[in-house]
N, C-alpha and C positions, 0 to 999 in steps of 0.2 A: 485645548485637548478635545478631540473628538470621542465621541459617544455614540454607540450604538450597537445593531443588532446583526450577527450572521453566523453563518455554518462552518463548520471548520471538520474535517476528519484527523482523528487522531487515533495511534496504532499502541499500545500501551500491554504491557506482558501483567496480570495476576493472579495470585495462587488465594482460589477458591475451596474453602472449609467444606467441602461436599459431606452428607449426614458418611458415606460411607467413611472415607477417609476419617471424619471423628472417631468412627465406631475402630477404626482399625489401633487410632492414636492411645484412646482407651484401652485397650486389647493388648498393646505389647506393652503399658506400665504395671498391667497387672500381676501380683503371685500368683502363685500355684493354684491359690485357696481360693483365692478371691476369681482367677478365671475360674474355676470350678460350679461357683454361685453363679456369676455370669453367665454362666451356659445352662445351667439348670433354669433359668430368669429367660432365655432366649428360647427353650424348649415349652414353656409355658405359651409364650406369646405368639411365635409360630410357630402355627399347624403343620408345615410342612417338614419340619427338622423332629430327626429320631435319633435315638443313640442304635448303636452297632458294640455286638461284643465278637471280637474276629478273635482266633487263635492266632501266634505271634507268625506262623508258617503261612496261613491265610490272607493273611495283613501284607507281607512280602508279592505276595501274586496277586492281590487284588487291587489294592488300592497305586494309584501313579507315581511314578517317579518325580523329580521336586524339577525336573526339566519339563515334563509334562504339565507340571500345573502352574507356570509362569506363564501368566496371559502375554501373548504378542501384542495386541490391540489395548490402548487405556480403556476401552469397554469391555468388560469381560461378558461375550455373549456364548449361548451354551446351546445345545441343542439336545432339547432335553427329553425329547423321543429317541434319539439314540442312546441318553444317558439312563434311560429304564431298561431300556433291551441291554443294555449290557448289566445291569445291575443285577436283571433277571438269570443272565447267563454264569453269574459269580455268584447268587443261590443256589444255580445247581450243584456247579463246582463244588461248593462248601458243605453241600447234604452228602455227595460221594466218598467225601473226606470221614473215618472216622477218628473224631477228635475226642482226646480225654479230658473229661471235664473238671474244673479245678475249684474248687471253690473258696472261693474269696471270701476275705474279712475285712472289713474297715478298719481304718486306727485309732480304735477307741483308748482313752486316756481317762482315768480316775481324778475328778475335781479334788483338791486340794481343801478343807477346810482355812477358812476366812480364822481373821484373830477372834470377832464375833459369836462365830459357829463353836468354836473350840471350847470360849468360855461356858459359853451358854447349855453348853451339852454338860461340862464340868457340873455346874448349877444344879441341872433338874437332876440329877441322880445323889446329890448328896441330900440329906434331911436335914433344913432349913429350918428356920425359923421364918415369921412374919417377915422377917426382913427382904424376902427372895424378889418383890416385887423392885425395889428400892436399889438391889441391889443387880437388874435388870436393866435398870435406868441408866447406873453408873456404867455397865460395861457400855450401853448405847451412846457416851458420851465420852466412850476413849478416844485414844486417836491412832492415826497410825504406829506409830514408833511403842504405843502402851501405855501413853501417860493420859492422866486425867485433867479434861481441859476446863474441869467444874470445881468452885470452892465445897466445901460440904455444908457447909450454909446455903449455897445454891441447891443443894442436891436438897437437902432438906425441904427449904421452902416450896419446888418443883413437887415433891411427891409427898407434899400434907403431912410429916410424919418428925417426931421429933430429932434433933442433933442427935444424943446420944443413938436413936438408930438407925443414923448414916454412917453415923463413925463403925456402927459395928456392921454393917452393911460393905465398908468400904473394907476393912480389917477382912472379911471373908475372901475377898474378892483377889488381896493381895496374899492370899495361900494358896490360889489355886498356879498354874502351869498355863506357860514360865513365869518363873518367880522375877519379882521387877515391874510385871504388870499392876493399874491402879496406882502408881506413883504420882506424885504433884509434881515433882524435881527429881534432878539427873543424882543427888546426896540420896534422898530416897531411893531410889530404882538400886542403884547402887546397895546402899542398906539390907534390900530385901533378897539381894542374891549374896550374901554373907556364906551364907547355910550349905550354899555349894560350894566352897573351901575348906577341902576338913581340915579342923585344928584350928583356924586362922587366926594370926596373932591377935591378942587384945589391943593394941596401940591401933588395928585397920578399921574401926569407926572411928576414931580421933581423925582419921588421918586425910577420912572422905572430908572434913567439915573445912579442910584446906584444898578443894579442887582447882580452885583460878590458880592458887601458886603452884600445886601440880604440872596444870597443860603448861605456863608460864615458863617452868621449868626452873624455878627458883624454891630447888631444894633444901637450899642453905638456911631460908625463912621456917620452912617445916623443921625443920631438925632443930631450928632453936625455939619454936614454940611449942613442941611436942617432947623436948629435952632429948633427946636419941641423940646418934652420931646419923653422918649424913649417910653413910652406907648403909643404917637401916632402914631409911627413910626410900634411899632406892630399891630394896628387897620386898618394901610394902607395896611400892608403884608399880612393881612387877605383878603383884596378887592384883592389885587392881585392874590390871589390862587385861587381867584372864576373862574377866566380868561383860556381861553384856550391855552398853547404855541405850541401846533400842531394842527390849526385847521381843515387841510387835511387829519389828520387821521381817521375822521367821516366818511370817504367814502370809499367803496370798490374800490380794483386796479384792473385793468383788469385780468380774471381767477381766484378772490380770491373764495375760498369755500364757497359756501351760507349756508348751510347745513350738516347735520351730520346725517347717516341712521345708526343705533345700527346694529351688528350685534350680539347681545345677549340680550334677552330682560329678566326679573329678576320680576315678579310680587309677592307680598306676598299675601298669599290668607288663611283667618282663621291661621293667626300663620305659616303658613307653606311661604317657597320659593319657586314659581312655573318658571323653566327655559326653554324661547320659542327661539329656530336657528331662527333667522331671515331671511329665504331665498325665500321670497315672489319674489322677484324682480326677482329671478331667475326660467328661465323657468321649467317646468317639463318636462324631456326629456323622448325616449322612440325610439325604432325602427320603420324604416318605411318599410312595407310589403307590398310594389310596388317592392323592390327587390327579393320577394320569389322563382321565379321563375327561377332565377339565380343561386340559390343554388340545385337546380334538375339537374342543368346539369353534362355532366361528369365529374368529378376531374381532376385537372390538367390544365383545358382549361384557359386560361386569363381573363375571363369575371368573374369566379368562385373565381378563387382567388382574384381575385379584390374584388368582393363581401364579402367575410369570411374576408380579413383583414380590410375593413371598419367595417364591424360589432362586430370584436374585440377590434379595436379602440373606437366602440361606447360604448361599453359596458363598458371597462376600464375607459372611461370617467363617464360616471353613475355611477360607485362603486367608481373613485376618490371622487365624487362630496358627494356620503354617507359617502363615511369615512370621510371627512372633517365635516360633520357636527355632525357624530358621537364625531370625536373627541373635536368639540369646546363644546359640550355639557358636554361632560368627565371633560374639564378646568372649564368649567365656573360652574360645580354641587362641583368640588372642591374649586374653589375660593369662591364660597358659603357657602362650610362647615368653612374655616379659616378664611372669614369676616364675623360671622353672625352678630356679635356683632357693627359691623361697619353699615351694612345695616340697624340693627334697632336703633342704638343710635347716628351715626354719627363719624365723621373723628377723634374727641376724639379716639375712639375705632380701629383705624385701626390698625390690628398686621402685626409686619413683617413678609416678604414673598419673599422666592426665587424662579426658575424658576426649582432649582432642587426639592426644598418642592411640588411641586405641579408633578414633573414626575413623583418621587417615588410611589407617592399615585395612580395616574393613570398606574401606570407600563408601560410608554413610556420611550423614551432618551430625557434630557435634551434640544436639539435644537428640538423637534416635538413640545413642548410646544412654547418655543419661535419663530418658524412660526406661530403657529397656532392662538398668541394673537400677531402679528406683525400687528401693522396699520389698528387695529379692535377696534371697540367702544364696551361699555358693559351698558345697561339701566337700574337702577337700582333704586330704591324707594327714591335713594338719588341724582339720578339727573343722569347724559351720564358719563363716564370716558372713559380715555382708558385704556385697560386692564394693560397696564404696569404703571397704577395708583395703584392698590395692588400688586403689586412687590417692596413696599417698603424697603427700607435697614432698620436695626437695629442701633440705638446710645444709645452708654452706657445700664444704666437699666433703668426700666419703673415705672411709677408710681403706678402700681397697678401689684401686688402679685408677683413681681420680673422678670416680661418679658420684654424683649426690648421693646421699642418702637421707633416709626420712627422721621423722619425729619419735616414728617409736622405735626406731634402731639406736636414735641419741636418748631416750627415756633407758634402755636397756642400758646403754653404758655408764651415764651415769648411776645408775641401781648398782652397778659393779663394784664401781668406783667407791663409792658408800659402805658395799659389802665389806671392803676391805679397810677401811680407816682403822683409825685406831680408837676403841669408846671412849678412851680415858683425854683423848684431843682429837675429837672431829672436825670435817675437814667444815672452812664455811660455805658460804655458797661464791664468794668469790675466788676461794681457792680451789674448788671444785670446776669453776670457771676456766681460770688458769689450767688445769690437768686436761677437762677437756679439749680446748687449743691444743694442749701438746700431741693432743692422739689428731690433728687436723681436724677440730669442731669447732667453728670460731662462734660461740654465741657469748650473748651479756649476762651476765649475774642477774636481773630481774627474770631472764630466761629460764637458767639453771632455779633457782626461786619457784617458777610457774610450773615448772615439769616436776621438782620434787613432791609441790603439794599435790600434783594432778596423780604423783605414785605412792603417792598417801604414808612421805616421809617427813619425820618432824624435823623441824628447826634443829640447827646447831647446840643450843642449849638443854632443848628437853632428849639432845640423842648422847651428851655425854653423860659416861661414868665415873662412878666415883671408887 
């Protein structure tokens, strides 16, 4: 075997991460909100980018048409002594114009009290005793859901003070709203909202102190330990479902989301789909021509070049920020074309949908689409989704003219189907199987099983009647 050294040319095609192209890659994954920070963050860093507030009339005759701002060239160069003089000429324009001015509001949104805040406010307005400090400690050691994740022996030895005044420390705690909170156990939590059942029989603490055989759905055991007949043992299990066993979860946690801004809005207008980019929130940017003067000077010098690559940065920034709403327009006009049927009749109607069904038709690659509906809402006649709510998979065949249909179209019918049984002989989940098949839905019993619990229905046992 020979060995050695030479020169060889070789011709080799690859796709180069240029900072610009990241900057554009980040720019179409983002929301509404988050471009809005985004550009506020770009306005900071360069000097050369301003916001512009146009009226919607102004906006139309000033700014370019979306054929005009598609560069010919992979280098997008500008020439940006004519891009002042015209900018100049569209201030005049705009001071000749009288426009009425509008004044705008932000969407301010009222924080929510935490479970925390709620108790704690409870607390300082009632007149306590010593115990207030102790019993500060406890709500700081609840948990989400309301219950207490501390013995009171813990709670005791923690704040120097004796048992008897944790116990009455924690007795306070569990009077205040909502009732259930300061619980050890799910028997307790239960216990303490009693009070909001008027009249409630006397046998319904007996009857918490049997919960396993409750969910279990072995009635038959209650009724003979409790001595009742089993039909009152299901008129109790009814009062008990009225009850809350997480009553902490009524309250937002510190940073939970209050709100939800579309970035796709979906109006029907006379039969037709009219689709609006929601990019209000985001500024209108534009160059600022305090630096014009910098670009007169001689080439070469540092002042100049500083200047021409901020102003190429800004401008790649402004064409990212186009193409991204170009292209959420592009998704969301096709996700319109393949759920019309969905938007006017409902989640019945929703057809399957992949991520590559939708490149093809827009003539991108399969990963542009899924940034571009990544962690983005879409507002629609049928309520917010997120976009990766019509990217439904297919199971089996469909009930109507042989197309797939999805998961949560088979979730709906089986809910149906259920709806209808009979309480006194429900159906099980293999005969619910069976039913399905006969409507053309061939899934297995461990299927029908994973979707009941996913629709937060019980078991065959705890759903009949007696």
């Amino acid at each position: 075997m020979r060995l050695g050294y030479g020169l060889n040319l070789e011709q080799t095609q690859k796709l180069i991460m240029t900072p610009e192209l990241r900057q554009a890659i980040t720019i179409l994954q983002l929301s509404a909100l988050e471009l809005s920070t985004y550009v506020e963050e770009q306005l900071l860093e360069n000097p050369l980018l301003e916001t512009q507030e146009e009226s919607s009339d102004l906006k139309e005759e000033v700014e370019p048409t979306v054929e005009e701002e598609r560069p010919t060239e992979e280098k997008w160069e500008v020439d940006w002594q004519d891009y002042f003089h015209d900018q100049d000429e569209n201030r005049v324009r705009q001071e000749r114009v009288v426009v009425e001015e509008k004044q705008r509001f932000d969407p301010f949104i009222a924080t929510s009290p935490t479970l925390l805040e709620h108790l704690l406010e409870q607390l300082h307005v009632q007149k306590v005793s010593a115990s207030l400090d102790v019993a500060e400690y406890i709500v700081g050691n609840l948990d989400d859901n309301g219950y207490l994740m501390l013995t009171l022996d813990e709670v005791a030895r923690d704040t120097n003070v004796p048992l008897p005044t944790a116990e009455e420390a924690l007795a306070l705690i569990q009077t205040l709203d909502p009732l259930g909170v300061g619980a050890r156990n799910l028997e307790e939590c239960l216990l303490l909202q009693l009070p909001l059942l008027p009249d409630y029989p006397p046998e319904l603490p007996d009857l918490l102190k049997h919960l396993e055989d409750l969910a279990a759905g072995r009635l038959q055991r209650i009724a003979h330990a409790l001595k009742i007949t089993i039909n009152r043992v299901q008129e109790l299990a009814d009062l008990v479902r009225k009850l809350d066993p997480k009553p902490g979860l009524s309250f937002f946690g510190p940073g939970d989301v209050r709100y939800v801004v579309p970035d796709v809005v979906i109006e029907e207008v006379e039969g037709e789909f009219i689709i609006l980019v929601n990019d209000i929130t985001v500024p209108r940017l534009g160059i600022n021509k305090t630096y014009r003067e910098a670009l007169r000077l001689e080439e070469g010098t540092d002042t100049r070049k500083f200047v021409e690559q901020k102003l190429n940065a800004a401008a790649w920034l402004i064409r990212s920020i186009e193409q991204r709403r170009l292209t959420l327009y592009k998704v969301s006009n096709a996700i319109v074309k393949w759920q019309t049927e969905f938007l006017r009749h409902g989640i019945r109607h929703l057809r399957p949908l992949t991520l590559r069904d939708i490149a093809e038709e827009i003539g991108v690659h399969e990963s542009t689409v899924s940034r571009a509906t990544a962690h983005k809402y879409i507002q629609t006649p049928r309520g917010i989704f997120e976009f990766k709510f019509f990217f439904a998979n297919s199971m089996g065949k469909g009930l109507q003219n042989d197309s797939g249909i999805t998961t949560d179209v088979i979730k709906l019918v089986l809910k149906d189907i259920i709806a209808t049984e009979n309480p006194k002989n429900p159906y099980s989940d293999q005969k619910l199987a069976d039913l399905l098949k006969a409507k053309n839905i061939d899934i297995s019993r461990r299927t029908v099983a994973k979707y009941r619990d996913e629709l937060g229905i019980a078991a065959t046992t705890v759903r009949k009647r007696y």
